[in-house]
DRENTOR-441387 format. One record per residue: x, y, z of N, C-alpha, C in turn; residue in one letter. Coordinates in steps of 0.2 Angstrom, whole numbers, plus 5000, padded with zeros to 4 digits. Last residue first. Layout:
<atoms>
XYZXYZXYZA ...
</atoms>
This chain:
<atoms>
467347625052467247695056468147685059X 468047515046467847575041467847635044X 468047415055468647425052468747505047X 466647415059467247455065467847475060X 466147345050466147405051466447465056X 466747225052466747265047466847325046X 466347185064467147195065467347225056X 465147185062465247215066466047245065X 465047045054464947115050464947185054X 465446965060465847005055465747055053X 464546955070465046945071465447005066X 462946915058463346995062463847005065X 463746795056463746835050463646915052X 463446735069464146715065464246805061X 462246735070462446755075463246805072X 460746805064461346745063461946785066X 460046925064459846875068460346815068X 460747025054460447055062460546975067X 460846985043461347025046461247025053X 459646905040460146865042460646915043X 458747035040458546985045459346935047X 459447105030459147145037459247065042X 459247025019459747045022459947095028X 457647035016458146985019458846985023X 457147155016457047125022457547055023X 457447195003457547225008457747195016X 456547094995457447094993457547155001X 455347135003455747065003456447045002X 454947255001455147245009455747165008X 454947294987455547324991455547304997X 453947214980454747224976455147264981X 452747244987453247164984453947174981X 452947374989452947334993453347264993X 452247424976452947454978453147394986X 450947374977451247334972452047344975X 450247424987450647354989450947314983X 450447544983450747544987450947444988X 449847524971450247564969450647544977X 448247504975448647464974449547474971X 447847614982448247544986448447494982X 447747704972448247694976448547644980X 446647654966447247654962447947664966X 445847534974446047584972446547584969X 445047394970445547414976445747474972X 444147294964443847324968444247364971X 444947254951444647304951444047354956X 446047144960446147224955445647264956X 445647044963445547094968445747164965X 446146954954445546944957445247014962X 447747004953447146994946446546994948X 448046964968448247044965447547034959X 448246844973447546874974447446924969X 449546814971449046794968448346814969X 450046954980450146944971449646874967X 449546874992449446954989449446974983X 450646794992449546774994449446844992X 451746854992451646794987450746804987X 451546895005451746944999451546904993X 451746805014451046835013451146915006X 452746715010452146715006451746765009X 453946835016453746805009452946765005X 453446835028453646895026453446875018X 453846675031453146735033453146785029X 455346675028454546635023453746675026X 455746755035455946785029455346745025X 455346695048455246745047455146775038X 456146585047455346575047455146655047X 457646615045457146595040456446565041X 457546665060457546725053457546665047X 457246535068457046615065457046665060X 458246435066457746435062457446495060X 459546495073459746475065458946475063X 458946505085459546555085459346545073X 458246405088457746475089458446515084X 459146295088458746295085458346355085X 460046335098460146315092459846315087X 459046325110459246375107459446395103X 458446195111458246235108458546285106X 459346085111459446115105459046155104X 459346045125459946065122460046115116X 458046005126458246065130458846105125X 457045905118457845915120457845975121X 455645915117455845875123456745865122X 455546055110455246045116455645975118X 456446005099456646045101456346045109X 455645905091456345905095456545935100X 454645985087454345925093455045915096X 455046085080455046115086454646055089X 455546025069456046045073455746065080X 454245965064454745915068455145935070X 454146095061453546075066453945995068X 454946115047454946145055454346105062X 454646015041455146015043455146065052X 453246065039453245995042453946005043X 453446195031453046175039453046145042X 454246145018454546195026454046175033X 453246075013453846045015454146085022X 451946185011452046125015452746075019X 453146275003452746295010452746225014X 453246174992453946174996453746225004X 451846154989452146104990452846114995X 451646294984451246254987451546184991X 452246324973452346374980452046344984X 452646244963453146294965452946344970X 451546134963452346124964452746174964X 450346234963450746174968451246144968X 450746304951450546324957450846304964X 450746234942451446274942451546294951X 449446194941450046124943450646184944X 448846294937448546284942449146244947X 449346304926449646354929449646334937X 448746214919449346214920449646244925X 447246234920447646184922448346174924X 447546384913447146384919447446304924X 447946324901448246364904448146374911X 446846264898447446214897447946264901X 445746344895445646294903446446254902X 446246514893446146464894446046394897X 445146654892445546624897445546564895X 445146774879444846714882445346674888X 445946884880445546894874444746844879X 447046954891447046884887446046874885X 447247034901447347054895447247024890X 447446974912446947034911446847034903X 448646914914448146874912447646914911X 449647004921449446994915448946954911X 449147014932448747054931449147044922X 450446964938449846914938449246944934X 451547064932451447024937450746964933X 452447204924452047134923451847084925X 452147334934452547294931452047244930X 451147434939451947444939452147414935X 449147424934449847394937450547444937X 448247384925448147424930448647394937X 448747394908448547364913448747394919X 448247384890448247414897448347394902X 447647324880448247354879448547394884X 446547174877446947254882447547244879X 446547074870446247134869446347194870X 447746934862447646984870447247044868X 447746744862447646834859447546884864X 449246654866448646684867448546754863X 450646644862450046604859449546624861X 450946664877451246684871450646674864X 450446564885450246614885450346674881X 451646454883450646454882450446494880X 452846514887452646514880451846484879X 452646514900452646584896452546584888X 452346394903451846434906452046504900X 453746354901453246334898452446364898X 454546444911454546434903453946424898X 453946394924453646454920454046464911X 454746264924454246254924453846334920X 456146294920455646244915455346264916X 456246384932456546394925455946364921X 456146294942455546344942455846384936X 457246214940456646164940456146224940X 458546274941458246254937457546254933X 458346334954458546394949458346354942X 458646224962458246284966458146344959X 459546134956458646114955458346164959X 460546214961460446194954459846174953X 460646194974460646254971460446234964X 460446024974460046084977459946144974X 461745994971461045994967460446014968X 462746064980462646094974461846064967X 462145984991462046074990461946084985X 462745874984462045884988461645964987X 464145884985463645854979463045874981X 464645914998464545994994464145974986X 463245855009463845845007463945925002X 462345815020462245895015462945895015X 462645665023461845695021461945755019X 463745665032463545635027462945655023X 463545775044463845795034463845745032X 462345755048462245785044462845785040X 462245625056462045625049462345655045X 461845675070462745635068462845595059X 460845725070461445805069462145765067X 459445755065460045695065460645735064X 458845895069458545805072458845755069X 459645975065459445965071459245925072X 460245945053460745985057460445965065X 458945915046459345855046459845875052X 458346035048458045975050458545935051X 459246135040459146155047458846075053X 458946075029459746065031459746095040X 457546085026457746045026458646035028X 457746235023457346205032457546125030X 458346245014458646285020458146265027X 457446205004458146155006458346205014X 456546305005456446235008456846215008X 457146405002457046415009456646355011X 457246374989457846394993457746384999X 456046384985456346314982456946324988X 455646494985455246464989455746404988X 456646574977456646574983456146524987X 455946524964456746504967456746494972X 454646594963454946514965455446504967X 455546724961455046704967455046674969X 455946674948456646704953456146694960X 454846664941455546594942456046634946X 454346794940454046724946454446664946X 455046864934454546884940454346814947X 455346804923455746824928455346834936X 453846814917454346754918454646774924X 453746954917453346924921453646844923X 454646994907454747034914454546974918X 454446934898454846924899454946944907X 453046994894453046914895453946894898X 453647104891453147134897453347024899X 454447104878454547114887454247094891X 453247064871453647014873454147014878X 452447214873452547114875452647084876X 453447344879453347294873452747224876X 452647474888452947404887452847364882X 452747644895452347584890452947524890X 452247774902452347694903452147654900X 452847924893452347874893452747814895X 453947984897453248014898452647964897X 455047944908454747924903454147954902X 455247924922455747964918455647964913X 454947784927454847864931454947934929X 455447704917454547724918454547804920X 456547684923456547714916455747744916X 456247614934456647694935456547714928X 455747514930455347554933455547614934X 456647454925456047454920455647514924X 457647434935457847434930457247484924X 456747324944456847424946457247444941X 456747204939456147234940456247324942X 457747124939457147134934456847154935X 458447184950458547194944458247184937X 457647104961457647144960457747194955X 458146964958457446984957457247064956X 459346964958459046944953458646964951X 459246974972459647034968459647034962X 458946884978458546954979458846974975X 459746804974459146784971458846854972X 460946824983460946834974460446844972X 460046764995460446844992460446874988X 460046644991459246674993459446734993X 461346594992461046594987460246634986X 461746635005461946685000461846684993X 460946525011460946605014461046645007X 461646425008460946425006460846505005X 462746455014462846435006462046465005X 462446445026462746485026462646515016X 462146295026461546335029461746405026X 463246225022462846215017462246265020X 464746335025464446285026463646295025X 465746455026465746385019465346335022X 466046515038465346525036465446475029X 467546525040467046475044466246485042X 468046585029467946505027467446455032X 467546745023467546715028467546615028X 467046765010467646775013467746735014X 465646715006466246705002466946715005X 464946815019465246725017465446705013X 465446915012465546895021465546835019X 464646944999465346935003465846905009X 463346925005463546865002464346865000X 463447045013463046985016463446935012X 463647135000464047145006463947105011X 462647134993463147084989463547084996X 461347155001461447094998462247074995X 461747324999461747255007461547165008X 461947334989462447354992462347294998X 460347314982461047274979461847284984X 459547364992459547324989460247274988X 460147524989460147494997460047404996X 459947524976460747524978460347504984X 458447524978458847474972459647474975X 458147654986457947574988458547524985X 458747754975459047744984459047684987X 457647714967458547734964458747684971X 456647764974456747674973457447664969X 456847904975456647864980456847774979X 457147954962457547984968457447904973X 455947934955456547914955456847894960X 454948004964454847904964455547914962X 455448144963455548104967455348004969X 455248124948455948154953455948114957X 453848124946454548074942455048074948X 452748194952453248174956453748114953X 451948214940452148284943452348254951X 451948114933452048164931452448214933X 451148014941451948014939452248064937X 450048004949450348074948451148054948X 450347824950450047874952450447964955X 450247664936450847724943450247804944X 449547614932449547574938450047664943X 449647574919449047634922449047624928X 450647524907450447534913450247594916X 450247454891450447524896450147514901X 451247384879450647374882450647444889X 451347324860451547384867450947404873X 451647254848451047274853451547304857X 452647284832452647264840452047294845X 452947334818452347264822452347234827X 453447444816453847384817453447314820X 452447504811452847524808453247464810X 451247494820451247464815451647464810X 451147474835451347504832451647464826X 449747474847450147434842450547484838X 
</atoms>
């Protein structure tokens, strides 16, 4: 606490031999953060360009893009400074800040990769529907309710918890994740309830929805030949990037419950993990696996070499 300006300050005990390798974590998640941000905006330029990718699958893409790039900048901004900081410490109402951000960008993307299996279902199991059905009204309420609706909802979660008293002044962490509930005096059951509801409706519900969309792509798809391919080429790299995604999700919820029996190493490593494979592995997967968008991005980099 610092009682000159009456702000709590909370520290992270998470980073390992900071001291005497600052440099190089620098160095290293610096590098990550540009590889990060260069190979996300250079993907959602492509489809910006290019007018044969303006369509609602393509859209979805570059909105789950930006979203890494969101996500990431709330998070490696605070960490490079850490690196380079003798003491990792954290106000508060940042740290409540960080953590918000943490998870309304996360859920976003859960919210993103449902509508993107939802436009992949209607594309392939009513294919003479689809542009009446994912018109540019449609998309754009999508995108809007994919950025709003987990706005509200952690809003509300952050000011609960706001209003909490907190005893710790420490936490065995990087950054402000789920491990901020550590630190709260008494746990409580309104909170606990709420949180619980945040839960099912921004991770639990839109998994569900993808599953069952895809599990009706893949009944289609076994008894029409035609559309397997179609359907293996566009579905893959978003069942991938949702694989990839909750079990990093199932990870960070378990994170607070499993804290104390895991090292301080391992947990340093799968902390470093959540924040680098997923903004990382997006734009990997849809440069690589879509067809259209590595086209371009071939005839991109012929233009440069």
């Amino acid at each position: 606490m610092d009682y000159r300006s009456n702000v709590t300050y909370i520290t992270f005990g998470g980073h390992v031999e900071v001291q005497r390798y600052r440099y190089l974590y620098f160095v290293f998640m610096f590098t990550v953060y540009m590889l990060i941000i260069s190979s996300n905006v250079t993907i959602v330029s492509i489809i910006m360009i290019h007018k044969n990718l303006h369509e609602p699958m393509y859209i979805f893409i570059a909105a789950l893009l930006i979203n890494s790039v969101l996500f990431s900048t709330a998070i490696y901004p605070k960490l490079l400074i850490d690196f380079l900081s003798v003491k990792q410490i954290i106000s508060y109402p940042a740290c409540l800040f960080q953590w918000f951000s943490y998870y309304w960008l996360a859920a976003t993307d859960f919210f993103l990769l449902s509508f993107m299996a939802y436009d992949r279902y209607v594309s392939i199991c009513n294919p003479l529907k689809y542009t009446t059905i994912m018109q540019k009204t449609t998309v754009n309420i999508f995108l809007f309710s994919a950025w709003i609706l987990p706005a509200c909802l952690f809003s509300v979660l952050m000011f609960l918890s706001a209003k909490k008293a907190i005893c710790k002044l420490h936490l065995k962490g990087i950054l402000c994740n789920s491990t901020v509930q550590t630190l709260y005096c008494v746990r409580s059951t309104l909170l606990n309830i709420y949180g619980l509801t945040v839960f099912v409706t921004a991770l639990l519900l839109p998994v569900l929805f993808i599953l069952f969309t895809y599990t009706r792509i893949l009944v289609v798809s076994y008894r029409c030949r035609g559309v397997r391919r179609r359907a293996a080429q566009t579905c893959l790299p978003h069942l991938l990037v949702l694989i990839n995604f909750s079990c990093l999700a199932a990870y960070d919820v378990l994170l607070a419950r499993l804290e104390p029996e895991s090292s301080k190493i391992v947990r340093l490593i799968m902390a470093l993990q959540v924040v680098i494979y997923h903004p990382l592995f997006n734009p990997i997967i849809y440069g690589l696996k879509m067809t259209r968008i590595y086209d371009h991005l071939k005839k991109l980099f012929c233009r440069t070499v």
